[in-house]
Biopython code that builds the backbone (N, CA, C, O; Angstrom):
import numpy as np
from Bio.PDB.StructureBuilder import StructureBuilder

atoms = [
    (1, "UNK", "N", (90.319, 14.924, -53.878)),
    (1, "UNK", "CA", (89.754, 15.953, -53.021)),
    (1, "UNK", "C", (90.157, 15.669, -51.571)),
    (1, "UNK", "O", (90.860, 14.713, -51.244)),
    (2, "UNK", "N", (89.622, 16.636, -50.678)),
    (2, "UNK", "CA", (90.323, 16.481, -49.444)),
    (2, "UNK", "C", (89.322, 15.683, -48.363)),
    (2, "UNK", "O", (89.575, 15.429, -47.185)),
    (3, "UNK", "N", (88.365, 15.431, -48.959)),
    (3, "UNK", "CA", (86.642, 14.533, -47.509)),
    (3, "UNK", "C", (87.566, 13.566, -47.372)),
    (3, "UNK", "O", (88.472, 12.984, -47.968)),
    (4, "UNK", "N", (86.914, 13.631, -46.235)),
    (4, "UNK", "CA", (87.820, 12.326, -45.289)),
    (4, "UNK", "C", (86.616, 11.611, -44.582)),
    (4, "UNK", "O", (85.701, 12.174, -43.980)),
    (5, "UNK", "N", (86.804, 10.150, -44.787)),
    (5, "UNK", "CA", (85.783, 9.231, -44.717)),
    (5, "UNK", "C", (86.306, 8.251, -43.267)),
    (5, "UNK", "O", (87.468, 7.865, -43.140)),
    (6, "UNK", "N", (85.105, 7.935, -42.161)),
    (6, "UNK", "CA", (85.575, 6.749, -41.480)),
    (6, "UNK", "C", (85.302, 5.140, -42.049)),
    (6, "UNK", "O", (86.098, 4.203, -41.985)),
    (7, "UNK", "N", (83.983, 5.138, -42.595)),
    (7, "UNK", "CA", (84.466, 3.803, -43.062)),
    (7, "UNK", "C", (85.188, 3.590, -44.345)),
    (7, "UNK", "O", (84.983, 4.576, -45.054)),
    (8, "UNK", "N", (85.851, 2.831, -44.868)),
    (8, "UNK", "CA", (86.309, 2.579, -45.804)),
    (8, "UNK", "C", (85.301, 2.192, -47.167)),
    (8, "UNK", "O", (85.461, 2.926, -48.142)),
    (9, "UNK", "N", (84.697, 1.541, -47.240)),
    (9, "UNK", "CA", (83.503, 1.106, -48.032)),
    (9, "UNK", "C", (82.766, 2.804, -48.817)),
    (9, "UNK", "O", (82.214, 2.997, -49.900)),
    (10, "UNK", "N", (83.051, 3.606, -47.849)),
    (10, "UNK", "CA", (82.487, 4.859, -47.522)),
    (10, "UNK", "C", (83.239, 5.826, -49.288)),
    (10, "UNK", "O", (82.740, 6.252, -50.330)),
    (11, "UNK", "N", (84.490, 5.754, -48.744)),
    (11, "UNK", "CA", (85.822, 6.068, -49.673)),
    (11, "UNK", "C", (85.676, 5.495, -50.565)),
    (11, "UNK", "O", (85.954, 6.227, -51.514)),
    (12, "UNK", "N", (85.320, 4.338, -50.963)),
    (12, "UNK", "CA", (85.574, 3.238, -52.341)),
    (12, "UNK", "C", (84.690, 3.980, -52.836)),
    (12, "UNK", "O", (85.168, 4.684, -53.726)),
    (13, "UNK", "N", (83.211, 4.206, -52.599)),
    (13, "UNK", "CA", (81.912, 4.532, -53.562)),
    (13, "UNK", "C", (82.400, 6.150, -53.850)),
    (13, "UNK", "O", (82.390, 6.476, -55.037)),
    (14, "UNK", "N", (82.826, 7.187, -52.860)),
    (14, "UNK", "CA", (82.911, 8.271, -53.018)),
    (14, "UNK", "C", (84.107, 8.163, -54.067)),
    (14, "UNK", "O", (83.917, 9.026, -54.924)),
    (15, "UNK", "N", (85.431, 7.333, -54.368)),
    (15, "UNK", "CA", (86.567, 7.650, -55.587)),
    (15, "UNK", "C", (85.471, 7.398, -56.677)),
    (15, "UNK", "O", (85.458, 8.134, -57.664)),
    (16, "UNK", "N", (84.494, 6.329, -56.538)),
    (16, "UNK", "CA", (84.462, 6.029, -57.751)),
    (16, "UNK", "C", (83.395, 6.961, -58.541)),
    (16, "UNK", "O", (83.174, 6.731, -59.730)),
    (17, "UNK", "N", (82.759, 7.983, -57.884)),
    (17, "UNK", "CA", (81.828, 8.925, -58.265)),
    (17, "UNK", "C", (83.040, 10.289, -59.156)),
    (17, "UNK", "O", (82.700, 11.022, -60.085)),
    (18, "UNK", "N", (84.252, 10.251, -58.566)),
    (18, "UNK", "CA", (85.299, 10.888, -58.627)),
    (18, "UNK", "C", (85.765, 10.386, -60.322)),
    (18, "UNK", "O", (85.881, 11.211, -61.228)),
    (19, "UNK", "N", (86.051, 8.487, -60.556)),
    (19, "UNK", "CA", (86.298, 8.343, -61.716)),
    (19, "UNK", "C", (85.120, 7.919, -62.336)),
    (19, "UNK", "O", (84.975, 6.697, -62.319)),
    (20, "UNK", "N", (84.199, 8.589, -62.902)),
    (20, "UNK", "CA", (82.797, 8.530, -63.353)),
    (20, "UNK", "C", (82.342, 6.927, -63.733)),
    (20, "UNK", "O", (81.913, 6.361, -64.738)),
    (21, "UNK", "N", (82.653, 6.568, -62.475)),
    (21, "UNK", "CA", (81.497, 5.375, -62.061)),
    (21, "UNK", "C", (79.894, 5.371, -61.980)),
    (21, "UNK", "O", (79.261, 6.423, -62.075)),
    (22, "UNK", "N", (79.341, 4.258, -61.819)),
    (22, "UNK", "CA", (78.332, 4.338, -61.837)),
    (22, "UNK", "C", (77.679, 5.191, -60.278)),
    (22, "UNK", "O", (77.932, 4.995, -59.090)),
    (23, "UNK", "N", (76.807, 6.122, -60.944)),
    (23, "UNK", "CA", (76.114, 7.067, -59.977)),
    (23, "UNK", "C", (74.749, 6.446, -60.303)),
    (23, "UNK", "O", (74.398, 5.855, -61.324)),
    (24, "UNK", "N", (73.753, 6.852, -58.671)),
    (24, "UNK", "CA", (72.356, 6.484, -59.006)),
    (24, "UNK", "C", (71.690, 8.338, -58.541)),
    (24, "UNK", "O", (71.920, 9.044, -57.560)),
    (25, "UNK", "N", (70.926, 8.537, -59.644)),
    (25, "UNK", "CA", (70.604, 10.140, -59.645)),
    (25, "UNK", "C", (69.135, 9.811, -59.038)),
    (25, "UNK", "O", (68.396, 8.871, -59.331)),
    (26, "UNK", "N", (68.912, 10.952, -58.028)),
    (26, "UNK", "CA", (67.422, 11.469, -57.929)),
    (26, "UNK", "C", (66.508, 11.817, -59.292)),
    (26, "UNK", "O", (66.772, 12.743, -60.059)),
    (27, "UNK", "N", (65.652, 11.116, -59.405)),
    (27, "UNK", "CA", (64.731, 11.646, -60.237)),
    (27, "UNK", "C", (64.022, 13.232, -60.195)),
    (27, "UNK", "O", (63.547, 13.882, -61.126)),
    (28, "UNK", "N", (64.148, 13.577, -58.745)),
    (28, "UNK", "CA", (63.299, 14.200, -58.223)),
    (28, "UNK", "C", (64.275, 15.970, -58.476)),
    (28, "UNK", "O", (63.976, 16.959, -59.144)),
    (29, "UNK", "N", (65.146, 15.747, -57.826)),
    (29, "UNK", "CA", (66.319, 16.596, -57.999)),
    (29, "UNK", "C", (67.506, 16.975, -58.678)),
    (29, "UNK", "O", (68.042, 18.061, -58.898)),
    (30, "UNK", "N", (67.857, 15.456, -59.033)),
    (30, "UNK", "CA", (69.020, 15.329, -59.772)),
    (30, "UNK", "C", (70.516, 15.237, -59.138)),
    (30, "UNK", "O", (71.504, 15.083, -59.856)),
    (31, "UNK", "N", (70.575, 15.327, -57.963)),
    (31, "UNK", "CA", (71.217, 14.522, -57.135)),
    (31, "UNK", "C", (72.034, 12.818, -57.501)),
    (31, "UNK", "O", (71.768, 11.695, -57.930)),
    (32, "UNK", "N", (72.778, 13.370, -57.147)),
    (32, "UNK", "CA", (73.318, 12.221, -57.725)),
    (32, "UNK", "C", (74.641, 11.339, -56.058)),
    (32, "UNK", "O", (75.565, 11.848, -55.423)),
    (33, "UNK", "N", (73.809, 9.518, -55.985)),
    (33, "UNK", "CA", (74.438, 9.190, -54.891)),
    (33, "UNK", "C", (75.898, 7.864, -55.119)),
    (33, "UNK", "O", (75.727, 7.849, -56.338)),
    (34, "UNK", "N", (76.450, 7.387, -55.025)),
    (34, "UNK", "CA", (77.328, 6.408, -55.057)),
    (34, "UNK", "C", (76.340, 4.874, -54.610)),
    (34, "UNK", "O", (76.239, 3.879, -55.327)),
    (35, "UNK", "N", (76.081, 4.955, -54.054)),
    (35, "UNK", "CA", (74.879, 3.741, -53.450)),
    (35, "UNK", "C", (73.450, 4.096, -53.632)),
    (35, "UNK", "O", (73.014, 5.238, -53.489)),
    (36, "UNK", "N", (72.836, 3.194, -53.914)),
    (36, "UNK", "CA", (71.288, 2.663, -54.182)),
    (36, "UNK", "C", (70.631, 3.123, -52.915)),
    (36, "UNK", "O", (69.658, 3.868, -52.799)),
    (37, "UNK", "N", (71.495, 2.421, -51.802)),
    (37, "UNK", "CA", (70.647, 2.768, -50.496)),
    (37, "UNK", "C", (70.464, 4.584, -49.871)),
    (37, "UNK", "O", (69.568, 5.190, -49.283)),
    (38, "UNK", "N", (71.971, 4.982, -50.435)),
    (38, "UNK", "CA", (71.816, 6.555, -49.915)),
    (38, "UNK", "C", (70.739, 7.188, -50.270)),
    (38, "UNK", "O", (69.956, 7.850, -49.590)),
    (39, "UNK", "N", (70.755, 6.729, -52.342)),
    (39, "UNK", "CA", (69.394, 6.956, -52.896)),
    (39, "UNK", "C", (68.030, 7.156, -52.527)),
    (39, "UNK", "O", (67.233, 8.046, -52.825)),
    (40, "UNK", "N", (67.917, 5.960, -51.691)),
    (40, "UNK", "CA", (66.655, 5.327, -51.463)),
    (40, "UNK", "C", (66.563, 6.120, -50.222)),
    (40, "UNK", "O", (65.462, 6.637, -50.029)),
    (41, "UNK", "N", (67.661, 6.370, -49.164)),
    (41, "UNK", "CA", (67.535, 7.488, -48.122)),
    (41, "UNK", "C", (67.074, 8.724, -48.105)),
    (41, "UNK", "O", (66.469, 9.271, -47.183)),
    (42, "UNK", "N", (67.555, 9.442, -49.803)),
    (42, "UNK", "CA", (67.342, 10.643, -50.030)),
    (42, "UNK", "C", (65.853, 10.761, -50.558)),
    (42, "UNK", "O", (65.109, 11.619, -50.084)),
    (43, "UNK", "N", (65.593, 10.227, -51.164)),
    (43, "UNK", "CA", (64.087, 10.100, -51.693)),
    (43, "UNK", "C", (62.963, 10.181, -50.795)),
    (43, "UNK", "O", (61.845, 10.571, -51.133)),
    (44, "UNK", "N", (63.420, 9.654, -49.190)),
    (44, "UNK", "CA", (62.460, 10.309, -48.657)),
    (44, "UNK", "C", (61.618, 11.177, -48.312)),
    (44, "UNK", "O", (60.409, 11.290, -48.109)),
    (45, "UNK", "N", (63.078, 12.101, -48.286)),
    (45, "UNK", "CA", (62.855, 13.605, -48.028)),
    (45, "UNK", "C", (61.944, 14.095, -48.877)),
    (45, "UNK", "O", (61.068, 14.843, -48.441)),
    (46, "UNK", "N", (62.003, 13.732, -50.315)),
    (46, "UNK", "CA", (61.019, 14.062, -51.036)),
    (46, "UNK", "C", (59.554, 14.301, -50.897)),
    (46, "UNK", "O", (58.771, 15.163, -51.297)),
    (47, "UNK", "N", (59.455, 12.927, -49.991)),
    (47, "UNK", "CA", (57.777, 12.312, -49.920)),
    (47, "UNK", "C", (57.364, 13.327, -48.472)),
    (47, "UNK", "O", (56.168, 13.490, -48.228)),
    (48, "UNK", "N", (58.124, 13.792, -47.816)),
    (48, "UNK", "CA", (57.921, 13.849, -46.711)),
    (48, "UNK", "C", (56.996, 15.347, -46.739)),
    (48, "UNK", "O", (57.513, 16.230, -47.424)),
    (49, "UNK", "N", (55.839, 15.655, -46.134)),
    (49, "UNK", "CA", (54.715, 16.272, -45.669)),
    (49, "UNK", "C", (55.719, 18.022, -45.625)),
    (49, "UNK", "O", (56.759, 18.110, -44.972)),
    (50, "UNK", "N", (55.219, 19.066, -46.322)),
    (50, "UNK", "CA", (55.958, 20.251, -46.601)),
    (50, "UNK", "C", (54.957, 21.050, -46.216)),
    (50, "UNK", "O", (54.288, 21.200, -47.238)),
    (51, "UNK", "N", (54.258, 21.894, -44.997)),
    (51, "UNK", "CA", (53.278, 22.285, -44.842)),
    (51, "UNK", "C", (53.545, 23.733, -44.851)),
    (51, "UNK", "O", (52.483, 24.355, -44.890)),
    (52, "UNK", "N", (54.637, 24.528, -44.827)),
    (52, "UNK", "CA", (55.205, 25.598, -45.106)),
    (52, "UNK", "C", (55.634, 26.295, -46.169)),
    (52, "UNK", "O", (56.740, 25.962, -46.594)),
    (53, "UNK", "N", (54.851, 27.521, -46.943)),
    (53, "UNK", "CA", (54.614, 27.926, -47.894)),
    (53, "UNK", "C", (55.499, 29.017, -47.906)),
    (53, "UNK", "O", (55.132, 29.825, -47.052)),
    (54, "UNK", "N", (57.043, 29.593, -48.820)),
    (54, "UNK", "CA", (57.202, 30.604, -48.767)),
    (54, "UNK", "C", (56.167, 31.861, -49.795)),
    (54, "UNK", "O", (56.165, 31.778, -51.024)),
    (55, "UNK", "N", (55.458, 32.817, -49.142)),
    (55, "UNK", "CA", (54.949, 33.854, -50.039)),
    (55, "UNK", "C", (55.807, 35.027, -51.221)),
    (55, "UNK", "O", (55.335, 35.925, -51.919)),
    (56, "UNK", "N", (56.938, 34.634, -51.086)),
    (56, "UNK", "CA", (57.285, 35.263, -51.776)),
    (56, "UNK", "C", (58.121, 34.269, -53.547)),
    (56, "UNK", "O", (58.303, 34.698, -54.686)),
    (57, "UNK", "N", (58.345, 33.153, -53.031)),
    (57, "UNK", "CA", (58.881, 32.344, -54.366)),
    (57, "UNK", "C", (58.261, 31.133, -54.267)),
    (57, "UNK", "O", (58.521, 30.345, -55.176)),
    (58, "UNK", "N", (57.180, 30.606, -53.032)),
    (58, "UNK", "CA", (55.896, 29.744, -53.025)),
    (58, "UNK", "C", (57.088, 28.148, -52.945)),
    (58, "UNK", "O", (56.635, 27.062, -53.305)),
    (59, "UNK", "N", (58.183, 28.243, -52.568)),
    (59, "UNK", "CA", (58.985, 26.983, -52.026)),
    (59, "UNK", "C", (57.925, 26.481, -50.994)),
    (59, "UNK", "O", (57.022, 27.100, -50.431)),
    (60, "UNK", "N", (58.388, 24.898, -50.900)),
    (60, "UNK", "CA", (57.940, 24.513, -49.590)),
    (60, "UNK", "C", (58.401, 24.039, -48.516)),
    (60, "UNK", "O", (59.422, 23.401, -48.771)),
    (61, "UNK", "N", (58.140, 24.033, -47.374)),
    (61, "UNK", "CA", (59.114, 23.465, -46.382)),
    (61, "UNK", "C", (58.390, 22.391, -45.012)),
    (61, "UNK", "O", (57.238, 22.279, -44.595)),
    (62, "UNK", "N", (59.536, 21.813, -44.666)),
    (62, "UNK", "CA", (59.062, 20.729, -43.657)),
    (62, "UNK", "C", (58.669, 22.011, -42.240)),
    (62, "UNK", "O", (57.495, 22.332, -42.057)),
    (63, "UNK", "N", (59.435, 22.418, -41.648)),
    (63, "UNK", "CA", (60.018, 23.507, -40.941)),
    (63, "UNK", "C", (59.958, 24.966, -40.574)),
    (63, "UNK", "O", (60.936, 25.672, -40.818)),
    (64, "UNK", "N", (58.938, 25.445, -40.037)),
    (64, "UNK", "CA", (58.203, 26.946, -40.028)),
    (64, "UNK", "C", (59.918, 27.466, -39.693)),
    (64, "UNK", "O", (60.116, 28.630, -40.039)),
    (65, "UNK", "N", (61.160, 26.738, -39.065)),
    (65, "UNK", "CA", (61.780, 27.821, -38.896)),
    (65, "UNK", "C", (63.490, 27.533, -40.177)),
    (65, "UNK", "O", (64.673, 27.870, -40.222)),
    (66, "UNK", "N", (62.725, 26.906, -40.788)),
    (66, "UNK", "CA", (63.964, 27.109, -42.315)),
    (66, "UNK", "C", (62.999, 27.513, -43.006)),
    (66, "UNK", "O", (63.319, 27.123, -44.129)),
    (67, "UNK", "N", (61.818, 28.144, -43.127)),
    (67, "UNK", "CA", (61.473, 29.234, -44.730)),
    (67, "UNK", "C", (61.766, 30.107, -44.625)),
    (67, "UNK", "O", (61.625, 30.919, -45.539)),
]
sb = StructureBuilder()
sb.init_structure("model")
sb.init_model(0)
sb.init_chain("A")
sb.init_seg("    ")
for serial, (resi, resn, name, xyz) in enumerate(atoms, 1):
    if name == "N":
        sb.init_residue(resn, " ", resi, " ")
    sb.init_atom(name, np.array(xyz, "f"), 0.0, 1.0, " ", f" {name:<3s}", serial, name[0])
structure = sb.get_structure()
């Protein structure tokens, strides 16, 4: 593919998601990261306080101005 990475370390995890290496998936979403730590980055978002209700498909959001 054409992403272009500055660190190198960066590139190694992203080929190897490419030759179906080991991926670590969100439980939550299904997301799927090359590193444990991105993982553990993304999972936050999860936990994080959603006080914004859309009324019409009842999503939730961090953000009165992304619903």
């Amino acid at each position: 593919c054409k992403k272009c990475f500055q660190d190198r370390s960066e590139l190694i995890c992203h080929q190897r998601l490419h030759r179906g290496g080991k991926t670590f998936p969100c439980r939550e979403c299904g997301k799927e990261f090359g590193k444990s730590s991105d993982l553990s980055s993304h999972q936050k978002s999860h936990m994080a306080e959603k006080p914004y209700q859309c009324s019409t498909c009842e999503k939730l959001f961090k953000d009165r101005s992304t619903l």
